[in-house]
N, C-alpha and C positions, 0 to 999 in steps of 0.2 A: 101794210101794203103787200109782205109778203106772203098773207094770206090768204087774198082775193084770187078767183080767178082774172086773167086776162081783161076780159069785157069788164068787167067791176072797176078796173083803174084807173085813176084818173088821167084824163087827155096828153097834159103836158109828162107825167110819170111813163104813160107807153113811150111817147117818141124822145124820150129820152133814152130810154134802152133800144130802142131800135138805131140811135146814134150809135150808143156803145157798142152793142150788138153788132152792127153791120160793120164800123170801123176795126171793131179790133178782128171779126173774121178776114177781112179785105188784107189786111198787113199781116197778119198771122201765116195766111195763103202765100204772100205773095213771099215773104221770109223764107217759108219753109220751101216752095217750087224752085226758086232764084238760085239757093245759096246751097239747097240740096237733094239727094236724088229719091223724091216720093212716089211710092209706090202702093197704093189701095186698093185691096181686092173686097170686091162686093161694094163699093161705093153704091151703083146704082141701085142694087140690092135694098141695101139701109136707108134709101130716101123712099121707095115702095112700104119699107115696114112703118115707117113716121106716118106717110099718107094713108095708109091702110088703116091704121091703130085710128089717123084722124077723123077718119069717116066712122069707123065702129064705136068711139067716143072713150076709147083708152090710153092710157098712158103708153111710156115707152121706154124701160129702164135697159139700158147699156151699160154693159160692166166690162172692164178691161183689167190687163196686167198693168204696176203702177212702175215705171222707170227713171221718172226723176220730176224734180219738184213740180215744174210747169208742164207733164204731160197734158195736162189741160191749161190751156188752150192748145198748145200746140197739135197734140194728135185729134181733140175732137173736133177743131177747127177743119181738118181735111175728112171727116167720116161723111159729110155731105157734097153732094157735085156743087162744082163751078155754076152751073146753069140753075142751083136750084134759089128763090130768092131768101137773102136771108132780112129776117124780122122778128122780135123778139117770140112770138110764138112761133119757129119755126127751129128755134135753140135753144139747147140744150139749158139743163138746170142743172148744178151741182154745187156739191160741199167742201169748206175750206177751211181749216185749222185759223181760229181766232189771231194767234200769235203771227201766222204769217201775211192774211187777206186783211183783217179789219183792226191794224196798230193803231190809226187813228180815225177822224172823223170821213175825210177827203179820199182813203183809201176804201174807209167802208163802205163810202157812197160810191166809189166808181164799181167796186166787184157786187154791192149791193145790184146797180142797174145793169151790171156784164150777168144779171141772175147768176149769183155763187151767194149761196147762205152759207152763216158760221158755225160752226161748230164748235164743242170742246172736245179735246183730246182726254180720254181716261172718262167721261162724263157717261159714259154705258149709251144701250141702243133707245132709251128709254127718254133722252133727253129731247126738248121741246123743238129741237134744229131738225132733229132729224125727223121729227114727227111732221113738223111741216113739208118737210122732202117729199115725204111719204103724201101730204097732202096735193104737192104740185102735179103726181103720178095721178091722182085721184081725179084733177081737174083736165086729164087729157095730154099732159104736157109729157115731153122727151126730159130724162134726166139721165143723170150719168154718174155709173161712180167708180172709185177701187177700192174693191170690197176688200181686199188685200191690208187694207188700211195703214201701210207704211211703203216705204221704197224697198226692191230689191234688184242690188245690181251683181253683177258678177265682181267687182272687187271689193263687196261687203263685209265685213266680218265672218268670222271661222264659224257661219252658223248654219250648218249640214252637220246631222247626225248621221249612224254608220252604214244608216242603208240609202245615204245620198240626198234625205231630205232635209228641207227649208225650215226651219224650226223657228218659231217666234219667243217672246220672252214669257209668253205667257204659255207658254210649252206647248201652241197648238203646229202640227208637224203637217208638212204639204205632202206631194206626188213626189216616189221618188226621183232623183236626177230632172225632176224638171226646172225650170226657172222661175215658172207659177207659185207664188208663194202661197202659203195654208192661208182662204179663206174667211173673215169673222162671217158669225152668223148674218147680220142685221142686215145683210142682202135678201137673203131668206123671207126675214118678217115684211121687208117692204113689198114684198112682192106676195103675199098671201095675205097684209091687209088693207092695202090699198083698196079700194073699189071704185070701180071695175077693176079686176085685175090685168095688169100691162103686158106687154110682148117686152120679154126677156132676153136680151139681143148680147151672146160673148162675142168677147173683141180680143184679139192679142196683139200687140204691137212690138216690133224691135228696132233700136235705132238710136231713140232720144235718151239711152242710156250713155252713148257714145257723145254725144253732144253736149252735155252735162254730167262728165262723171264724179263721181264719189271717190272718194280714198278708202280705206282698211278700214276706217273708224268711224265711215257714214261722213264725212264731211267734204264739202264741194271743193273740188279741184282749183276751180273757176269760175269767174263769175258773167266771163265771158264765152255764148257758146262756139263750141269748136264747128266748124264749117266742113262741106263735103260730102255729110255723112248720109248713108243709105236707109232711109228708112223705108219700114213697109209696117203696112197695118194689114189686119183681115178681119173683115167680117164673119161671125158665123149664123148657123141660121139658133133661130131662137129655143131658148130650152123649153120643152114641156114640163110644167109641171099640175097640167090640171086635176092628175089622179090626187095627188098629194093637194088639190086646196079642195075638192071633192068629203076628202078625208076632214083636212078642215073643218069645213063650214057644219057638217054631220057633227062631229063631237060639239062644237062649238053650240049648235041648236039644240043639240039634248043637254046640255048646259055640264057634260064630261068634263070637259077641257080644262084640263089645270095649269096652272105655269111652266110645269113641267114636262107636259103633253105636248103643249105652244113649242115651248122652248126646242125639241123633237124635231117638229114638221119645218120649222126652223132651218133645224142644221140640213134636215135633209134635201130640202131646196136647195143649199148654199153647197151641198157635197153635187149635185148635176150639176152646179154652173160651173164650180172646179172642175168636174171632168170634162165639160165640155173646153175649157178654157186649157187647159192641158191638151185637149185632144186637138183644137185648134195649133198649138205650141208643137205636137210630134209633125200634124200632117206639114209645116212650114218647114220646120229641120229636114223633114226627108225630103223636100223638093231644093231646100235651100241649105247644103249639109256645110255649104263655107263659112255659113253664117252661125253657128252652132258656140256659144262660149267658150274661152278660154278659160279653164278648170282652176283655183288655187292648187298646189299642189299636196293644200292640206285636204282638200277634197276627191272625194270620187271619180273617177273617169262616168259621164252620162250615159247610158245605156243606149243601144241604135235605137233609134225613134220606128214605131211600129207602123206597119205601112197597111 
């Protein structure tokens, strides 16, 4: 079923995620406005990109920085207005570590209809989960992910190397002093093989790091979140990348294209979203310089955010 489009499913299978769908937005909303202080730039922005992509008959991949376990729902639940109606074609699709979304049968069926496919963790960009992802963009639909592919919060591990960057374990190193962690490619590939190709929308958010924080060693504080806390999202506008699938689709048709070529246009997709995702991350620190991390002391002091 997760490989149909919309219109293909069966009757009782749509209004059933449209339950899930509209209940868990409805409480997620009213959780987040209630208990603390939300703040969304470009909301109306981002339901123009969904409607726009919907008429032209393309996807809509949204990628954000990842801040802790349940940033989704919680932050993608508020990227759409109040007034907009929500129905399962109107939200979001995204991915979820097998181990945490689908333990058992009753857990896989609810995130199954809350549209979150599974994933393996370590199973490379090539496996069949995310091929389907790639397929839901295909069929028109909004998806969403953190191309980041793991949590980074300010009291994570000693892992800044000596010019202030985020460094993963598989040695790929971010921006320096930013927060935006390095990147994997397979943001890249979905979005140069999808077809039609989607509008590309960075997101930064700060806030739900505070409300579920981590310890020294990656491990949850709590299991209860802490209240009060200020968060703010931002939309940005969407990256270009038409030159580079241009590049594409030429190598591609004169039958050039090696794995290794692919593998290229890849990364360099995935290096504009990072800038853009970063660049999103300075213009928010220079308007909002209070809100700016508290540094480990084994780490670098962050450089003034460029105006």
């Amino acid at each position: 079923l997760m490989g149909r489009p919309h219109a293909e499913e069966p009757a009782l299978f749509r209004r059933s995620k449209d339950l899930i769908v509209a209940c868990g937005f409805k409480i997620v909303r009213w959780f987040m406005y209630t208990f603390n202080s939300v703040s969304v730039e470009g909301q109306e922005k981002f339901a123009q990109y969904l409607e726009l992509a919907q008429k032209a008959g393309h996807g809509v991949l949204s990628v954000s920085n990842h801040l802790c376990t349940i940033d989704d729902p919680l932050m993608t639940a508020l990227l759409l207005p109040p007034d907009v109606p929500v129905r399962h074609t109107s939200f979001r699709w995204t991915v979820c570590k097998t181990s945490i979304c689908y333990k058992g049968e009753l857990s896989g069926a609810i995130f199954g209809l809350g549209q979150v496919l599974p994933i393996q963790m370590g199973a490379g960009v090539d496996q069949p989960e995310l091929s389907l992802f790639t397929q839901r963009l295909s069929f028109g639909e909004w998806c969403h992910i953190f191309p980041e592919s793991r949590i980074w919060q300010d009291t994570t591990g000693p892992e800044r190397d000596s010019e202030g960057c985020l460094c993963s374990a598989s040695g790929r190193r971010g921006t320096p002093h930013s927060t935006v962690g390095p990147l994997k490619w397979g943001v890249g590939k979905m979005a140069l093989t999808a077809r039609p190709r989607p509008l590309l929308v960075p997101v930064f958010h700060r806030g739900l790091e505070q409300m579920y924080p981590l310890d020294f060693e990656s491990r949850l504080t709590t299991w209860l979140p802490k209240l009060g806390i200020p968060v703010d999202i931002v939309v940005g506008e969407p990256v270009p990348f038409e030159d580079l699938a241009q590049a594409y689709d030429a190598s591609a048709a004169a039958g050039t294209l090696t794995p290794q070529q692919a593998s290229e246009f890849y990364r360099r997709v995935t290096a504009r979203v990072e800038r853009a995702m970063v660049g999103l991350e300075r213009e928010y620190f220079t308007r909002n310089p209070h809100r700016r991390p508290v540094w480990h002391p084994d780490r670098r002091e962050p450089a003034p955010a460029s105006t």
